[in-house]
C-alpha positions as CSV (number, residue, x, y, z in Angstrom):
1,X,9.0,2.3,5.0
2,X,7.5,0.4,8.3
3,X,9.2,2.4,10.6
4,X,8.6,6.1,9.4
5,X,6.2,8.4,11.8
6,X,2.8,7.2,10.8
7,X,1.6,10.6,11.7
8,X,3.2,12.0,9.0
9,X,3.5,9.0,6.0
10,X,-0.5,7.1,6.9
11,X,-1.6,9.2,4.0
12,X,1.2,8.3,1.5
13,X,0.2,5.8,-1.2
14,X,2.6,3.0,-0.9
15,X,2.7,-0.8,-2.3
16,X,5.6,-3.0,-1.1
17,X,7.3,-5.1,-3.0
18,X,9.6,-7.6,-1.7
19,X,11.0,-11.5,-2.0
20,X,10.7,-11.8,1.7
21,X,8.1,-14.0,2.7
22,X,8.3,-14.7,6.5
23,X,5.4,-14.6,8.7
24,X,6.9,-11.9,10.6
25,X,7.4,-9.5,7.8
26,X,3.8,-10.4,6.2
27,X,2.2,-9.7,9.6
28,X,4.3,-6.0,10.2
29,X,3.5,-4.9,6.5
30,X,-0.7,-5.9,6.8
31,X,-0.4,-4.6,10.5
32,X,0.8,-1.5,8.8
33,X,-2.3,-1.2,6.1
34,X,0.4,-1.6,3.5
35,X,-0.3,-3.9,0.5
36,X,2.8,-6.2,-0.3
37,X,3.1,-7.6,-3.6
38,X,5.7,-10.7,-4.1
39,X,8.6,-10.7,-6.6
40,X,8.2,-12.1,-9.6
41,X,5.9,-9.2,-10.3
42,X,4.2,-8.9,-13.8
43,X,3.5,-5.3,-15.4
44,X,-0.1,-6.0,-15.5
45,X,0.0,-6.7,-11.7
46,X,1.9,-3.9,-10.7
47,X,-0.3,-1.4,-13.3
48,X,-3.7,-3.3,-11.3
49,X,-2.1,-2.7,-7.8
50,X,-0.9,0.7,-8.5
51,X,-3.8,2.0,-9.7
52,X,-5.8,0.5,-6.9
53,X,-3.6,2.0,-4.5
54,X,-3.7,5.7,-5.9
55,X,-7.3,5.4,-6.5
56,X,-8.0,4.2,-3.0
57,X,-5.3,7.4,-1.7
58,X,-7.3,9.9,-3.8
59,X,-10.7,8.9,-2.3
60,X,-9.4,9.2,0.8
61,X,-8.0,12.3,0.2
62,X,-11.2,14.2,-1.2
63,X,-14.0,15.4,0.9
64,X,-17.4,13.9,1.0
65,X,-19.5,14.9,-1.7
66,X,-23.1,15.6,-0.3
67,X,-26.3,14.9,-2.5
């Protein structure tokens, strides 16, 4: 996923999940804006970092509502 044209995949909603926890790899994912979630992973903390993800994608995505 970290090495795909950002031009094209910045926009994609993504959430990384992954045993590896070397200071390399946690430094390229945050460098990357990706959120990176450890294994063991618990439904309720997948459903929490999902959501937050797509929510955070669709704002993004929709235009500025004026007042």
């Amino acid at each position: 996923m970290l090495t795909v044209d950002e031009e094209i995949y910045r926009r994609l909603p993504a959430l990384l999940i992954s045993g590896d926890t070397s200071p390399q790899e946690l430094a390229r994912v945050a460098g990357a804006g990706y959120r990176m979630l450890h294994k063991p992973v618990s439904v309720e903390l997948l459903y929490r970092e999902l959501n937050a993800v797509l929510e955070s994608a669709a704002r993004a995505a929709s235009p500025a509502q004026e007042p």
